[in-house]
DOSENU-245471 format. One record per residue (C-alpha): residue in one letter; chain; x, y, z. Coordinates in steps of 0.1 Angstrom, whole numbers, plus 5000, padded with zeros to 4 digits. Layout:
// DOSENU-245471
aa, ch, xx, yy, zz
A, A, X, Y, Z
...
// end
This chain:
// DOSENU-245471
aa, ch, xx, yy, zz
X, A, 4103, 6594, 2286
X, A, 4088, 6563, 2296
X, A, 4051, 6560, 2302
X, A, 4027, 6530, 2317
X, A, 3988, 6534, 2316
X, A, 3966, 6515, 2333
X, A, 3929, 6515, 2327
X, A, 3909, 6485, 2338
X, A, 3874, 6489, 2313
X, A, 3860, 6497, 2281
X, A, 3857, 6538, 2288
X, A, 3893, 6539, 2305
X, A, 3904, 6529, 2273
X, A, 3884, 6555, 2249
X, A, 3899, 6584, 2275
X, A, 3933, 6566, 2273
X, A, 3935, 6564, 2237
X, A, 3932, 6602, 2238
X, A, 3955, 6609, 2262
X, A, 3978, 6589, 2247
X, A, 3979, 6609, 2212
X, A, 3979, 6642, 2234
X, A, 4011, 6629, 2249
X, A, 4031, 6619, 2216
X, A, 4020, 6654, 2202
X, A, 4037, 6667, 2236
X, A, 4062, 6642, 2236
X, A, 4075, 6628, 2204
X, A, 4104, 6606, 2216
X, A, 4076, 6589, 2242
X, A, 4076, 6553, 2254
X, A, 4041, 6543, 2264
X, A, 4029, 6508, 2277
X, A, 3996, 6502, 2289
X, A, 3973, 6479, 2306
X, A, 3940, 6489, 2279
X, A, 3920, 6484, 2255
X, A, 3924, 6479, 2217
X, A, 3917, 6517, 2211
X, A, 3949, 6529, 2234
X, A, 3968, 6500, 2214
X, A, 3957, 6515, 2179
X, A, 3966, 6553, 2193
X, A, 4005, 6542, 2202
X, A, 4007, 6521, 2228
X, A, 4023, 6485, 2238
X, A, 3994, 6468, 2249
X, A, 4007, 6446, 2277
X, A, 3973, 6434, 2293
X, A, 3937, 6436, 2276
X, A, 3909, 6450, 2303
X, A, 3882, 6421, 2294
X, A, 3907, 6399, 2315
X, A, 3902, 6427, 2348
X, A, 3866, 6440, 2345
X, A, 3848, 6426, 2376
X, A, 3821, 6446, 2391
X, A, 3805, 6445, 2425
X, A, 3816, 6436, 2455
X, A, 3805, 6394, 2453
X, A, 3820, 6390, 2416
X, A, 3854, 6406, 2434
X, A, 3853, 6380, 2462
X, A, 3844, 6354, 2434
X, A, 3879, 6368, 2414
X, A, 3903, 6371, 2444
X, A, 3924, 6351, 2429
X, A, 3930, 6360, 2394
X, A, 3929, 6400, 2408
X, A, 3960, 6388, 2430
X, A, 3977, 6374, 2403
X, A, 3971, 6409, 2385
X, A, 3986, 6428, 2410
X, A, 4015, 6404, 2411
X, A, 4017, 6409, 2370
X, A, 4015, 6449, 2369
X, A, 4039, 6447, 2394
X, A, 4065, 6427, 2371
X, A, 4058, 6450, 2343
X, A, 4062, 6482, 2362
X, A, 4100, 6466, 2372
X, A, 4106, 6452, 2339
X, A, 4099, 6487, 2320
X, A, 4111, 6512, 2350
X, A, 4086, 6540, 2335
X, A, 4095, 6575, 2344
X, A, 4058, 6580, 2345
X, A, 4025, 6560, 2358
X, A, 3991, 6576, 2348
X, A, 3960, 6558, 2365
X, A, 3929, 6562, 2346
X, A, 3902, 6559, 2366
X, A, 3893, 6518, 2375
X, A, 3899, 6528, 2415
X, A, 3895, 6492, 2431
X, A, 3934, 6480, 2415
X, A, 3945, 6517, 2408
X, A, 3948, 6525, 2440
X, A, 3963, 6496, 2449
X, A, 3987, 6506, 2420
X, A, 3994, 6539, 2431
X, A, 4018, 6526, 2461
X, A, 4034, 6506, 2444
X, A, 4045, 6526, 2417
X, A, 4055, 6552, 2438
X, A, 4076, 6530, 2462
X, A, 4093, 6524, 2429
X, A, 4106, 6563, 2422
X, A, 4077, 6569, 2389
X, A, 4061, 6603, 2393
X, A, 4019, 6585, 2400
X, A, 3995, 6608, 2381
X, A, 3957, 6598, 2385
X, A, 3932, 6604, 2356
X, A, 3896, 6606, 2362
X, A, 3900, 6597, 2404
X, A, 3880, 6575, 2423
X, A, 3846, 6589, 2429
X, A, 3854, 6596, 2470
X, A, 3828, 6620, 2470
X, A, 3804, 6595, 2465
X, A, 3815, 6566, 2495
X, A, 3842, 6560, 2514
X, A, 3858, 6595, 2513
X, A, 3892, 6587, 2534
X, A, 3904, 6573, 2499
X, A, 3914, 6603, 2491
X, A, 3943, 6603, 2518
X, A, 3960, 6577, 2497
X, A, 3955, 6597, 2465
X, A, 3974, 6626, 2482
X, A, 4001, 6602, 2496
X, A, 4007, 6585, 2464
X, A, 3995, 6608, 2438
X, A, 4020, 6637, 2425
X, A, 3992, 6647, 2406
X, A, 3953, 6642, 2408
X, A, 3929, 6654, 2374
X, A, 3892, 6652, 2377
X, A, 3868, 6659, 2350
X, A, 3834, 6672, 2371
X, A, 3837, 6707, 2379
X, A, 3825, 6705, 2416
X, A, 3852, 6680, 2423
X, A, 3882, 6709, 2430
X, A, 3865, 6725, 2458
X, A, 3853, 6691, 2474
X, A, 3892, 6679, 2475
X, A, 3900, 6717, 2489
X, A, 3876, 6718, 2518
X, A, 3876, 6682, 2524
X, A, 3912, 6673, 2526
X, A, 3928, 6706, 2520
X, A, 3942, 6690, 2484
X, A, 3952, 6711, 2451
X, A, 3938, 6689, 2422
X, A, 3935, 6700, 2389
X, A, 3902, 6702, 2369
X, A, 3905, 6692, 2332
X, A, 3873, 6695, 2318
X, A, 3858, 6661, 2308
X, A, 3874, 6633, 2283
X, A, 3841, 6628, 2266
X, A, 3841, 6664, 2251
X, A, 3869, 6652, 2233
X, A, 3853, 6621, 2218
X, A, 3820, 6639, 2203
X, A, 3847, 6667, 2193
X, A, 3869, 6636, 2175
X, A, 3835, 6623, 2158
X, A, 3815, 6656, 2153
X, A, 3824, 6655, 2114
X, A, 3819, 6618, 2113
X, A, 3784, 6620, 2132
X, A, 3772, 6650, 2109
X, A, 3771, 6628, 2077
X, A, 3763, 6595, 2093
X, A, 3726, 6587, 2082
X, A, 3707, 6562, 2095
X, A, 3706, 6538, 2065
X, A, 3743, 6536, 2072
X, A, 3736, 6521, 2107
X, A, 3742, 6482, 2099
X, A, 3706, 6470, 2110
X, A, 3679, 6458, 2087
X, A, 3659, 6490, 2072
X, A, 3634, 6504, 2085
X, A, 3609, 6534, 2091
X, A, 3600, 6537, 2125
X, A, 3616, 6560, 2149
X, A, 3646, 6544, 2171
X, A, 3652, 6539, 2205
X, A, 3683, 6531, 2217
X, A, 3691, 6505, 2242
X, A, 3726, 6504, 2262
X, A, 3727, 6472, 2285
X, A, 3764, 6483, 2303
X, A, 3798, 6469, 2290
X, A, 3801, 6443, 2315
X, A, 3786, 6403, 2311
X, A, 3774, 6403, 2348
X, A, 3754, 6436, 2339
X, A, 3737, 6426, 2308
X, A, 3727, 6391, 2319
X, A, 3704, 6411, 2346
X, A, 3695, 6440, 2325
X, A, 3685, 6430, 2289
X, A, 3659, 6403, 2293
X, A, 3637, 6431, 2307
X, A, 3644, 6453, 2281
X, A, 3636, 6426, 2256
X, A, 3603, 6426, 2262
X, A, 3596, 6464, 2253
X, A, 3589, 6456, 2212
X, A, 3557, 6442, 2221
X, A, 3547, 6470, 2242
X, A, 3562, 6496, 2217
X, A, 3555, 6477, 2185
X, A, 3557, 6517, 2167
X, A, 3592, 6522, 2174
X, A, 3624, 6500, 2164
X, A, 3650, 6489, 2197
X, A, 3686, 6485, 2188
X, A, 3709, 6471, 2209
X, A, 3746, 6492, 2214
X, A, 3770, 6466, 2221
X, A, 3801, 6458, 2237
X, A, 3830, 6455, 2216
X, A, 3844, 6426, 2236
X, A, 3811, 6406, 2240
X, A, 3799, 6383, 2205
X, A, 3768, 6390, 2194
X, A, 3757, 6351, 2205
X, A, 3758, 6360, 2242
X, A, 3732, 6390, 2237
X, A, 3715, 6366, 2211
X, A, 3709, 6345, 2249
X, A, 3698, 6370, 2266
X, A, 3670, 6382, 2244
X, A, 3648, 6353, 2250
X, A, 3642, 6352, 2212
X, A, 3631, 6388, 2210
X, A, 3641, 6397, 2176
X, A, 3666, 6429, 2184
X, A, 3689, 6446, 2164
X, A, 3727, 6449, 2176
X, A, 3751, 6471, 2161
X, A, 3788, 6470, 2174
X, A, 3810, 6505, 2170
X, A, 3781, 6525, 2164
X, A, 3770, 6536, 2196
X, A, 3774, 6574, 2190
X, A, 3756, 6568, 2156
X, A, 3728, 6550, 2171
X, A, 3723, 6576, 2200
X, A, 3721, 6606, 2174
X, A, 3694, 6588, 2154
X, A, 3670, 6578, 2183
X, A, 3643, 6593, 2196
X, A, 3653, 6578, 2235
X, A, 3675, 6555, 2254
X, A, 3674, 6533, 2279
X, A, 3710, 6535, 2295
X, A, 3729, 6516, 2324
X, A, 3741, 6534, 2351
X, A, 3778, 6547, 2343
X, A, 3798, 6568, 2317
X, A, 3771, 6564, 2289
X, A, 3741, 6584, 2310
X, A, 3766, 6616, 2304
X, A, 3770, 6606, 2264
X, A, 3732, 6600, 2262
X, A, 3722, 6635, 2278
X, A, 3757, 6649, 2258
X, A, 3735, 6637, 2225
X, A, 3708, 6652, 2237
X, A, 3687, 6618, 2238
X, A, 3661, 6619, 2266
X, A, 3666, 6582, 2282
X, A, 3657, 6566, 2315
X, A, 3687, 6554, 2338
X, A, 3687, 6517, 2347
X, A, 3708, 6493, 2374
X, A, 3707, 6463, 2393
X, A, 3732, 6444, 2408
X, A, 3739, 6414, 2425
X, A, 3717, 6416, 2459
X, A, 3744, 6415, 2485
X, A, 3762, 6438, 2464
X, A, 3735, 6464, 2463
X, A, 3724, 6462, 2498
X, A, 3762, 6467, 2508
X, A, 3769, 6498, 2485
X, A, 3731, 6507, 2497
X, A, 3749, 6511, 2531
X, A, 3783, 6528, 2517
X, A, 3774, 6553, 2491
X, A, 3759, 6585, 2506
X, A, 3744, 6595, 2473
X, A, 3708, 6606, 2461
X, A, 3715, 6598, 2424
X, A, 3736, 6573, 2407
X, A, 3734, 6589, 2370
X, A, 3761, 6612, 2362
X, A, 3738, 6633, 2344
X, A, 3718, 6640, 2378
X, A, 3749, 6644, 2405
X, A, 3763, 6667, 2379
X, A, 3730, 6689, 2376
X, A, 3718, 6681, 2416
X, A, 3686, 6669, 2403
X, A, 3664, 6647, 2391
X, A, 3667, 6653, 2355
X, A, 3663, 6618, 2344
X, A, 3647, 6588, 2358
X, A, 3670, 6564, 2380
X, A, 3651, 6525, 2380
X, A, 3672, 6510, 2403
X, A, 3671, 6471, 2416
X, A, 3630, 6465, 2426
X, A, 3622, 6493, 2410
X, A, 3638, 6479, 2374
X, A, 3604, 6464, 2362
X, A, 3586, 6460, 2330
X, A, 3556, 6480, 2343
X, A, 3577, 6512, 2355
X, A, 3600, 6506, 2328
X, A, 3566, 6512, 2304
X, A, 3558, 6539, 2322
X, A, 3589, 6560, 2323
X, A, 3599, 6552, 2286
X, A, 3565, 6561, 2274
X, A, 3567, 6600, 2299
X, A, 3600, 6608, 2276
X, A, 3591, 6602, 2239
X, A, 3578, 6626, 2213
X, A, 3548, 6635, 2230
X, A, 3553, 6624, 2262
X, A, 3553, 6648, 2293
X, A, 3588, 6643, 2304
X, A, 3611, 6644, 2273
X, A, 3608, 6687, 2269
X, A, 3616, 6685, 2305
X, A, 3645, 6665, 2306
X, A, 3659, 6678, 2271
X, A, 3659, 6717, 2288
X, A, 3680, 6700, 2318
X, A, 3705, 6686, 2289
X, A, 3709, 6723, 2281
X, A, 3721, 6735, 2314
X, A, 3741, 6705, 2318
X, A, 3759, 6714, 2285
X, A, 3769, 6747, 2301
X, A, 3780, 6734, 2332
X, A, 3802, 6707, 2313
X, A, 3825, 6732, 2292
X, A, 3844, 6725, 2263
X, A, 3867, 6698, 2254
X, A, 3906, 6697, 2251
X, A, 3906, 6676, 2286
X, A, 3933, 6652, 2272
X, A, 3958, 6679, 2258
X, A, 3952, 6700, 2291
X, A, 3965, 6667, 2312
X, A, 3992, 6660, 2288
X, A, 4008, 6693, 2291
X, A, 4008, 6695, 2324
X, A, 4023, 6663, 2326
X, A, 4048, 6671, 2303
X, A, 4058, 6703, 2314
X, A, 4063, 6692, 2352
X, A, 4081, 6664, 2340
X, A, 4106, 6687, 2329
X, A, 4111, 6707, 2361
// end
């Protein structure tokens, strides 16, 4: 059969490229194209469209894009006609997926949707559109089936999450990784780990806070976890000649190794706490942006790690509360010694048990696979 994934950012493509193994091993005679990353590409894939060319974030930078996202939509449209794929799997990236999902159902392809928009969290009538266009709906957060079920009286399936399947894939890897091998200049003190988000309009307001913290934590080494599509000259800017470390491709490496993290809001909060790294949770957007998702998202927390668990398990600094003094302050409560980090590393546990165990990608495949063939 023929197969077209979209993912539209750099953690779309780490769940892709696993999915997309899981189908060949399911499928061995399978066609897949994709809109990605260079790890869906290396797993099988014809890369078609790279996602640095789609990643815009907030609601301003979207307005600021309109026209390069039209001329997306106009593109995936061409190469959905082009190929005439039996199947269309959507993998997470809601703002254009959805818009996707229509289109590719208009066009006869069964519309399968990977790691669904977060309705739960704003603007639930989305999910109307994913039970119009969607033949099938996978989520990875356990409390997600019921809230489909008594919100919208919808069947979805829950796959366990994708990123059990990564630390699975690098378990052997991570357990003889040592941190001489890390590629920063060597050094005794303890590590702590800083993740500055995946996205240029994220880092430029994150990391010149964040470099300040060597002079205030001259016992402990920073290292920067990069992202693969950003040169090391545009972090090198940012730093206001704060003299960091940054490793690229070694994120999970780095995280096992320090002591803390300071992480941005998204995917990599869940990888911290699944590393069992106490960290503190940062954001800050653009200001229109924030004050209009202020208004939209009926949330408490914005760390995966705390909407999972219901709590605050870890520490959210969000927009004026992102500052170097509370930053100090909260970094200082969770390392050794400090009278949050046995706290937050006994909420890791239960969130370990909550989470389950991996096989998320060969669960979706089958299921694909063996509708398909109904």
């Amino acid at each position: 059969m023929k197969y077209y994934l979209i993912a539209g950012e750099a953690s779309g493509d780490l769940h892709g490229s696993h999915l997309v193994r899981a189908i060949l091993e399911q499928d061995t005679e399978a066609v897949i194209h994709c809109w990605g990353g260079d790890l869906m590409q290396t797993a099988g894939t014809i890369l078609d469209k790279h996602y640095k060319e789609l990643a815009f974030m907030g609601f301003v930078e979207v307005v600021r894009n309109v026209k390069q996202i039209k001329q997306n939509f106009s593109l995936i449209q061409q190469d959905l006609l082009q190929l005439q794929p039996d199947i269309v799997i959507l993998i997470d990236y809601a703002g254009f997926n959805l818009r996707v999902a229509p289109i590719a159902k208009k066009m006869g392809c069964t519309v399968c949707y990977y790691i669904p928009p977060k309705v739960w969290a704003w603007n639930a009538k989305r999910a109307l559109k994913l039970k119009e266009y969607c033949d099938h709906i996978f989520t990875i957060f356990p409390f997600e089936t019921q809230w489909y079920h008594h919100n919208y009286d919808m069947h979805v399936d829950y796959v366990g999450n994708p990123l059990l399947d990564e630390l699975q894939a690098q378990a052997t890897y991570l357990a003889a990784f040592k941190k001489s091998d890390l590629h920063i200049p060597p050094t005794s003190k303890p590590l702590i780990a800083l993740l500055p988000g995946s996205r240029q309009q994220e880092i430029k307001r994150l990391l010149p806070l964040l470099s300040q913290l060597p002079k205030l934590f001259s016992d402990y080494q920073f290292v920067i976890a990069a992202a693969p599509a950003l040169s090391p000259s545009f972090y090198e800017a940012q730093l206001q000649d704060a003299a960091i470390p940054i490793v690229y491709q070694q994120t999970y490496p780095l995280l096992k190794h320090a002591v803390a993290a300071i992480v941005t809001s998204g995917t990599a909060t869940l990888e911290t706490a699944l590393l069992n790294v106490p960290q503190v949770v940062i954001y800050r957007a653009n200001e229109l942006s924030y004050q209009i998702a202020k208004r939209l998202v009926k949330l408490r927390h914005i760390s995966l790690v705390n909407l999972i668990l219901e709590q605050t398990a870890v520490t959210e600094l969000i927009q004026d509360n992102y500052h170097i003094y509370q930053l100090r302050h909260e970094l200082a409560a969770i390392l050794p010694g400090g009278f949050r980090r046995e706290q937050v590393l006994e909420s890791y546990e239960k969130l370990g048990k909550m989470m389950g165990d991996h096989g998320a990608s060969e669960r979706v495949a089958k299921r694909i696979f063996n509708s398909s063939k109904k």
